[in-house]
VEXMITOR-955780 format. One record per residue (C-alpha): residue number from 1; chain; residue in three letters; z, y, x. Coordinates in nm, 2 decimals. Each point is the difference from the previous one (the first is absolute). Layout:
<nodes>
NODE:pos:unit:code:pz:py:px
NODE:NUM:A:ALA:Z:Y:X
...
</nodes>
This chain:
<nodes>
NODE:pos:unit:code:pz:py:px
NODE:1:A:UNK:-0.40:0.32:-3.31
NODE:2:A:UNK:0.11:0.37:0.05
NODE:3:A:UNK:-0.11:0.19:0.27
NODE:4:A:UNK:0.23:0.30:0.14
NODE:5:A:UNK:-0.15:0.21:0.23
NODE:6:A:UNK:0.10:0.14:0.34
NODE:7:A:UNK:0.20:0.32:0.07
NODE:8:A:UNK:-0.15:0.24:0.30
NODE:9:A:UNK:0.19:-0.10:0.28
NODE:10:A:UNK:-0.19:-0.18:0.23
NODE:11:A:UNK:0.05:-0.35:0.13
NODE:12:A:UNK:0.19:0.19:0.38
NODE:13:A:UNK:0.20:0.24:-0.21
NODE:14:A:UNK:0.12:-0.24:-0.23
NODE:15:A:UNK:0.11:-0.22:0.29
NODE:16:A:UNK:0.16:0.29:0.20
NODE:17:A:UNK:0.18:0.11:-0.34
NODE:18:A:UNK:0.11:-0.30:-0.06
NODE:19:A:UNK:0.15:-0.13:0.36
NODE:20:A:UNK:0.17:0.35:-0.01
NODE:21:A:UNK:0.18:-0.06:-0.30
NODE:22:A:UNK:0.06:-0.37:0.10
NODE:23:A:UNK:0.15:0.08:0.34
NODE:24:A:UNK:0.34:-0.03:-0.08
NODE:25:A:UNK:0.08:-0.31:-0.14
NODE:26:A:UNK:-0.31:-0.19:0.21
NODE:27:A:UNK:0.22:-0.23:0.25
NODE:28:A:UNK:0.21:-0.08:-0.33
NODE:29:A:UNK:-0.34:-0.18:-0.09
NODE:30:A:UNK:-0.31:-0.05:0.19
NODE:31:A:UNK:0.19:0.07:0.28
NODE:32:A:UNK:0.18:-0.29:-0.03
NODE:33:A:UNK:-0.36:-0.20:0.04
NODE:34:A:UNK:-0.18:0.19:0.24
NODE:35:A:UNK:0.29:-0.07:0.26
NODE:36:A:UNK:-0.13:-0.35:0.03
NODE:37:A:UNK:-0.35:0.15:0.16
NODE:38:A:UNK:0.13:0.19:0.21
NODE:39:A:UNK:0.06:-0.24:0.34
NODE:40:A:UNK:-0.33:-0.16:-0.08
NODE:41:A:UNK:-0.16:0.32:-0.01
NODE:42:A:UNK:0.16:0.11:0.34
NODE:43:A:UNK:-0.11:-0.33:0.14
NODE:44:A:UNK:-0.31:-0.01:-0.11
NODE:45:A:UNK:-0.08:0.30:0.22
NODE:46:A:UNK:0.23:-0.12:0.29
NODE:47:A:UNK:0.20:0.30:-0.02
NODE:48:A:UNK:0.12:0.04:0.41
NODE:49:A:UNK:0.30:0.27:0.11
NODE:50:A:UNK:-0.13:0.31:0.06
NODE:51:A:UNK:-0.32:-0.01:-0.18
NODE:52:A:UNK:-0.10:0.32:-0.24
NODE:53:A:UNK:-0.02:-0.13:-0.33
NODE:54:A:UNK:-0.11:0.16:-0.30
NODE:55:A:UNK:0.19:-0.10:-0.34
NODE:56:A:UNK:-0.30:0.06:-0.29
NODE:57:A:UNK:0.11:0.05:-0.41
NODE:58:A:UNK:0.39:-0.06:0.17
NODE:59:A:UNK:0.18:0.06:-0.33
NODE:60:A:UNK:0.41:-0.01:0.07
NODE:61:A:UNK:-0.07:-0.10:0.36
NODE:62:A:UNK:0.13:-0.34:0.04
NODE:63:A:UNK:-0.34:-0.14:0.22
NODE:64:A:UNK:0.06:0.30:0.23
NODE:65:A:UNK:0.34:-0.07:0.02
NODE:66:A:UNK:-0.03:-0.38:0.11
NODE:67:A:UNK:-0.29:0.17:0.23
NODE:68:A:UNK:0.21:0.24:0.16
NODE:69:A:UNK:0.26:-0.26:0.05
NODE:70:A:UNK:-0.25:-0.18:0.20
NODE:71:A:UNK:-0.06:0.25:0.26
NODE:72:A:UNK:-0.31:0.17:-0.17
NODE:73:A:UNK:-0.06:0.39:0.04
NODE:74:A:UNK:-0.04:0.03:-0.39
NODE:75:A:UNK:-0.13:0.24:-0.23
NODE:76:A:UNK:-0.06:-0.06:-0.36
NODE:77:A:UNK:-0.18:0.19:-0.30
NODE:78:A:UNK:-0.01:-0.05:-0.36
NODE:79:A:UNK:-0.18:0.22:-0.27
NODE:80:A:UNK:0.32:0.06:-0.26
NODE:81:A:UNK:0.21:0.23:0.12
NODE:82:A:UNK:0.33:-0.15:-0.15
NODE:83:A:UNK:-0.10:-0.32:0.20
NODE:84:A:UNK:0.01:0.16:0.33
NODE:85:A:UNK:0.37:0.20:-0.10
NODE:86:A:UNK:0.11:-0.37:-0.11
NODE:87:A:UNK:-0.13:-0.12:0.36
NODE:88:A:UNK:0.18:0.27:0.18
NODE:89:A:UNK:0.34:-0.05:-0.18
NODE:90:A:UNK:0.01:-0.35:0.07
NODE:91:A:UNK:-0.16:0.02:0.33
NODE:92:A:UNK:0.08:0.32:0.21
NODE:93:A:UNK:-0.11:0.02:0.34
NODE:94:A:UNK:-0.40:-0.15:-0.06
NODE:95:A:UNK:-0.29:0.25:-0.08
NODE:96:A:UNK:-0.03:-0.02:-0.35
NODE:97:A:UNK:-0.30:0.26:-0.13
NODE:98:A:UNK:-0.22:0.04:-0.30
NODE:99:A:UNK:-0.35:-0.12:0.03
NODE:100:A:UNK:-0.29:-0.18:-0.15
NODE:101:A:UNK:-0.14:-0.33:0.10
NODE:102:A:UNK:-0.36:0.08:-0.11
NODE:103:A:UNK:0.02:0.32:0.23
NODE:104:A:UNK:0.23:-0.06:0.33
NODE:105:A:UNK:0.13:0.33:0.18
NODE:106:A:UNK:-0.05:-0.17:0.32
NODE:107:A:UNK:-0.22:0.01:0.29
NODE:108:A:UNK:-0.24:-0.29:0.05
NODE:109:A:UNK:0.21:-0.31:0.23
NODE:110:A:UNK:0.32:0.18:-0.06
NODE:111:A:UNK:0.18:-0.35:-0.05
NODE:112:A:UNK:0.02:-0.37:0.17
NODE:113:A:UNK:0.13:-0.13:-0.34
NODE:114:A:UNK:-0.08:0.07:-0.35
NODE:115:A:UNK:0.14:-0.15:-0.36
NODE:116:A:UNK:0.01:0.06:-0.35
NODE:117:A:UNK:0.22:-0.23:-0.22
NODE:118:A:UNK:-0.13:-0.01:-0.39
NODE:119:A:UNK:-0.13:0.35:0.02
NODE:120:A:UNK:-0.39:-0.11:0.00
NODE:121:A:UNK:0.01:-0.15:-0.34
NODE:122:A:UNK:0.12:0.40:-0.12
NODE:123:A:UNK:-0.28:0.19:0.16
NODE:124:A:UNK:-0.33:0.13:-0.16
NODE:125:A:UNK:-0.23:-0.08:0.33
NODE:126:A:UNK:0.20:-0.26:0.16
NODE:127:A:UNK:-0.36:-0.08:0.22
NODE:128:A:UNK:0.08:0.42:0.13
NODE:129:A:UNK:0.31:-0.13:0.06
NODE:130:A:UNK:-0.05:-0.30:0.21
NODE:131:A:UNK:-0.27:0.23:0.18
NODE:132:A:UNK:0.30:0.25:0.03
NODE:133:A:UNK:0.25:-0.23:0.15
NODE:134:A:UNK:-0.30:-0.14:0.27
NODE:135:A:UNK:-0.12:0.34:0.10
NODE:136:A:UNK:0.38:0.09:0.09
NODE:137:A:UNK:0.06:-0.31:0.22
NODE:138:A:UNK:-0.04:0.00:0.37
NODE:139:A:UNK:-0.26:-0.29:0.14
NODE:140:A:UNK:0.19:-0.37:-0.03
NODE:141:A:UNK:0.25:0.16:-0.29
NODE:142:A:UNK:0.09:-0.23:-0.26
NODE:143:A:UNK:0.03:0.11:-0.38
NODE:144:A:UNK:0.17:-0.26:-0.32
NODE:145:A:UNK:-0.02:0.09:-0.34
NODE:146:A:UNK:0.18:-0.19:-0.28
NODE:147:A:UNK:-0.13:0.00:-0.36
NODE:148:A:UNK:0.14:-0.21:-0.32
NODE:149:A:UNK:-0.20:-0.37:-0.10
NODE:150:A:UNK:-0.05:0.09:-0.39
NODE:151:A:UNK:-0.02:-0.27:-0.28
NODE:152:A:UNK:0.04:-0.30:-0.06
NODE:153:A:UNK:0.20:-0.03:0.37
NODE:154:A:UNK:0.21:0.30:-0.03
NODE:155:A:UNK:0.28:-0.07:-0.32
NODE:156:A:UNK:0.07:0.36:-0.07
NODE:157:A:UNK:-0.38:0.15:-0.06
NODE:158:A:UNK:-0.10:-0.33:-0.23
NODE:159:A:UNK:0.26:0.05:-0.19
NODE:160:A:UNK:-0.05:0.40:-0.04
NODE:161:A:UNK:-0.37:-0.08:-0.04
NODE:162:A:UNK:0.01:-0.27:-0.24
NODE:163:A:UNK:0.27:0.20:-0.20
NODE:164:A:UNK:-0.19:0.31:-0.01
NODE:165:A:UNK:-0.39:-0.18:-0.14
NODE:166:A:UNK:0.23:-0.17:-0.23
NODE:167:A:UNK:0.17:0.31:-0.15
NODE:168:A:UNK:-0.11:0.32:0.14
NODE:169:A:UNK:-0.30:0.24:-0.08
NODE:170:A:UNK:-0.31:0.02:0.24
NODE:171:A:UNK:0.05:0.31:0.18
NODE:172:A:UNK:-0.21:0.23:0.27
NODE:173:A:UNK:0.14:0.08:0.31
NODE:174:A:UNK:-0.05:0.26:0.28
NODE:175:A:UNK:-0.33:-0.22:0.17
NODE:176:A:UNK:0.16:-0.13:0.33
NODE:177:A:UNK:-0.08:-0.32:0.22
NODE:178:A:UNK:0.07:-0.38:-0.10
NODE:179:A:UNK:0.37:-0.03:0.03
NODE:180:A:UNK:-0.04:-0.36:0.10
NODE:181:A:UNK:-0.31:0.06:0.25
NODE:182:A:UNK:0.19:-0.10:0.29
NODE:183:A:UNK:0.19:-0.25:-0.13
NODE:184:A:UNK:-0.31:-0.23:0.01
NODE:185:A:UNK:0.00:-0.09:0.44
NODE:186:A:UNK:-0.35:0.02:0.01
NODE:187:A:UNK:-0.07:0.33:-0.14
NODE:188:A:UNK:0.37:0.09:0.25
NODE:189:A:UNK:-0.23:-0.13:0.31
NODE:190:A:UNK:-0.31:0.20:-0.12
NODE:191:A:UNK:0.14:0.32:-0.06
NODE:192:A:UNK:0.20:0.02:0.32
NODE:193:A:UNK:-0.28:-0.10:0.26
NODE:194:A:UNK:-0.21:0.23:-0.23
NODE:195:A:UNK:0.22:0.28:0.14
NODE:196:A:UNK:-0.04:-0.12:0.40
NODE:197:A:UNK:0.27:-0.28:-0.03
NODE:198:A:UNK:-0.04:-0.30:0.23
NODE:199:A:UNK:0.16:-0.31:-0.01
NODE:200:A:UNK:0.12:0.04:-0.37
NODE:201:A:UNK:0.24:-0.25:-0.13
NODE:202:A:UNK:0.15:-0.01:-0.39
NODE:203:A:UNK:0.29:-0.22:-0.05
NODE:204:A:UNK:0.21:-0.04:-0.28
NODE:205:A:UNK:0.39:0.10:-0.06
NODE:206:A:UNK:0.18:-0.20:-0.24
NODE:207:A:UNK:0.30:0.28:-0.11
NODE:208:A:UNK:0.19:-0.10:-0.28
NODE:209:A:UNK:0.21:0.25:-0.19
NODE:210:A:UNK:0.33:-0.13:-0.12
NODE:211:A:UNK:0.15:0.21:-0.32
NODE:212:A:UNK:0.31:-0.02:-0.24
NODE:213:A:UNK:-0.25:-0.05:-0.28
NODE:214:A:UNK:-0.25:0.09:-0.24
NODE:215:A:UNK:0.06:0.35:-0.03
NODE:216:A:UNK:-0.06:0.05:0.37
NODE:217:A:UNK:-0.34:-0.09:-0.04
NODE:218:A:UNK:-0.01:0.26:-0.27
NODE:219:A:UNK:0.14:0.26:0.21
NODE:220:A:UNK:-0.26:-0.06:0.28
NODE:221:A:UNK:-0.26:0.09:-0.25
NODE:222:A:UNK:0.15:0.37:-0.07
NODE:223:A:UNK:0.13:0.05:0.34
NODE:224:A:UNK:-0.22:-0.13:0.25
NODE:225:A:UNK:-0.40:-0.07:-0.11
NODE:226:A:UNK:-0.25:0.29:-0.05
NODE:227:A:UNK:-0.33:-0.11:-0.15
NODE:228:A:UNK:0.24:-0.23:-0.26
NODE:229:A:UNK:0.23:0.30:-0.09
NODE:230:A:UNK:-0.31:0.17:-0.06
NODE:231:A:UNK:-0.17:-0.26:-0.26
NODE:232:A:UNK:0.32:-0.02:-0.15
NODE:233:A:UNK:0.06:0.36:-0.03
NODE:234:A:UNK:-0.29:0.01:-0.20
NODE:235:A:UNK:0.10:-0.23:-0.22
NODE:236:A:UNK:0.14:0.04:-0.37
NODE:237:A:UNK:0.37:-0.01:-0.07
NODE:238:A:UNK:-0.06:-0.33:-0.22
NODE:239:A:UNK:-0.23:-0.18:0.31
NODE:240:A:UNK:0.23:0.12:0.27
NODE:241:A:UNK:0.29:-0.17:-0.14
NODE:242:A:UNK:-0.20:-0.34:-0.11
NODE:243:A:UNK:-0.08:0.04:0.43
NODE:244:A:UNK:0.29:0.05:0.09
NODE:245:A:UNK:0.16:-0.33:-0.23
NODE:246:A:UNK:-0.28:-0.21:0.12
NODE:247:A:UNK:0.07:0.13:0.43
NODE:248:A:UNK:0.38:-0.12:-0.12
NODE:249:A:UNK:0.01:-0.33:-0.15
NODE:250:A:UNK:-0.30:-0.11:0.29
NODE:251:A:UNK:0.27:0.09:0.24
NODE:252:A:UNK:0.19:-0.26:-0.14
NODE:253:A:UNK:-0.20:-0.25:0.21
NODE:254:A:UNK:0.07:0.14:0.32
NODE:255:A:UNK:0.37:-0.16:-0.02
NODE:256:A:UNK:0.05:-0.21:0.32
NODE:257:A:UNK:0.37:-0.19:-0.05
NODE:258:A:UNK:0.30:0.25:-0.03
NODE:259:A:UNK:-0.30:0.30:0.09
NODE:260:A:UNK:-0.30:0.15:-0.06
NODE:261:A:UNK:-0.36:0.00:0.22
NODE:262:A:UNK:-0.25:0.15:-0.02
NODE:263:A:UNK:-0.32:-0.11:0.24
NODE:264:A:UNK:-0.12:0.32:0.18
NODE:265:A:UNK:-0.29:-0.06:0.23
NODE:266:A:UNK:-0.18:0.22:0.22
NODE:267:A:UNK:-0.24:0.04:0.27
NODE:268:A:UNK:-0.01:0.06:0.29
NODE:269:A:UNK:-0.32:0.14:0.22
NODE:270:A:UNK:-0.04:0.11:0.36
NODE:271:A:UNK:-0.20:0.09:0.30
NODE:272:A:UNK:-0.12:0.18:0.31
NODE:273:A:UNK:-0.13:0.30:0.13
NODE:274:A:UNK:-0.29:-0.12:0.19
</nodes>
């Protein structure tokens, strides 16, 4: 099989280009997904009135906006630029700023409350980040992270994945992290008491995403995935399109009665602060 190589970018830049350029039409997409997290994330750390909480890769803001809702004293950072302008449009009045999860502008136990919803799976040191998010909690503060469960579990990714080694070209990629590390519970528990966490717990979240139809699935790919637009970026004209046929008529199966379905499912880690 043909091998294409890698541009220059590096895995972070390619990430932060691409969630820039993404920003805008996010909550039309993963947005619409990610929403289902966002309670269980806030009640995983028992999320109290009052409490500062820190908001970590907060993309268009909707976790700090259910925080804020509940009484917390947020503040929330993402690394793309366009994703924190998208936050503060839709959310004015919470402390949206640009910042980077590996490297926290904070002063140690700055926060009760910590969270970062899907952003773990998109960083190049997610173990510096886990550290991160630890270092910045006060004694007794609780931090959640959610990541996505990958293949065969999760509807969307098998069927990219099986579509792509069907029809695409192998390709080299910026070198970056396991995108499915965390999705295994054990390797979750690990990494987190790793980084100080006590009394680490990994659930799973059963989302769902219900869609029109086939081509939604389609438009996910372009719109809202990074290390996928990348392989298929990278891909000739000819293989692209026999992908993108293949992503289509699998969608076919996700029909549930007069709708489509799509099983989603994530997980869910968190702990303390000792």
């Amino acid at each position: 099989m043909e091998t294409i190589e890698p541009n220059a970018a590096s895995f972070k830049e390619a990430e932060r280009t691409g969630w820039s350029e993404k920003a805008p039409v996010y909550d039309d997409f993963a947005g619409r997904i990610t929403a289902g997290a966002v309670g269980p994330l806030l009640d995983a750390i028992g999320l109290q009135p009052d409490v500062a909480f820190l908001d970590i890769c907060c993309g268009t803001g909707a976790l700090a906006a259910e925080a804020a809702r509940r009484g917390a004293d947020v503040t929330a950072i993402d690394f793309a630029a366009p994703m924190v302008a998208e936050a503060e449009r839709r959310f004015p009045g919470i402390a949206f700023a640009h910042g980077d999860a590996e490297a926290l502008d904070f002063p140690d136990g700055s926060f009760d409350a910590a969270a970062c919803g899907f952003g773990v799976l998109h960083l190049a040191d997610p173990d510096r980040a886990l550290m991160e998010a630890h270092r910045v909690l006060r004694s007794g503060g609780r931090y959640a992270f959610t990541v996505w469960k990958g293949p065969p579990d999760h509807d969307f990714f098998r069927l990219v994945g099986e579509a792509i080694a069907a029809h695409g070209a192998t390709v080299e990629l910026p070198p970056a992290p396991p995108m499915f590390r965390f999705a295994d519970p054990d390797e979750a528990r690990r990494a987190m008491e790793a980084a100080g966490f006590a009394d680490v717990t990994v659930r799973e979240l059963p989302l769902v995403w219900a869609i029109d139809g086939p081509r939604d699935v389609l438009a996910y790919v372009e719109k809202c995935t990074m290390r996928i637009a990348m392989v298929l970026d990278r891909q000739t004209e000819d293989a692209r399109a026999r992908i993108h046929a293949a992503i289509f008529d699998g969608a076919t199966a996700f029909r549930r009665g007069d709708g489509y379905e799509v099983a989603w499912p994530a997980i869910l880690a968190a702990g303390r602060k000792r």
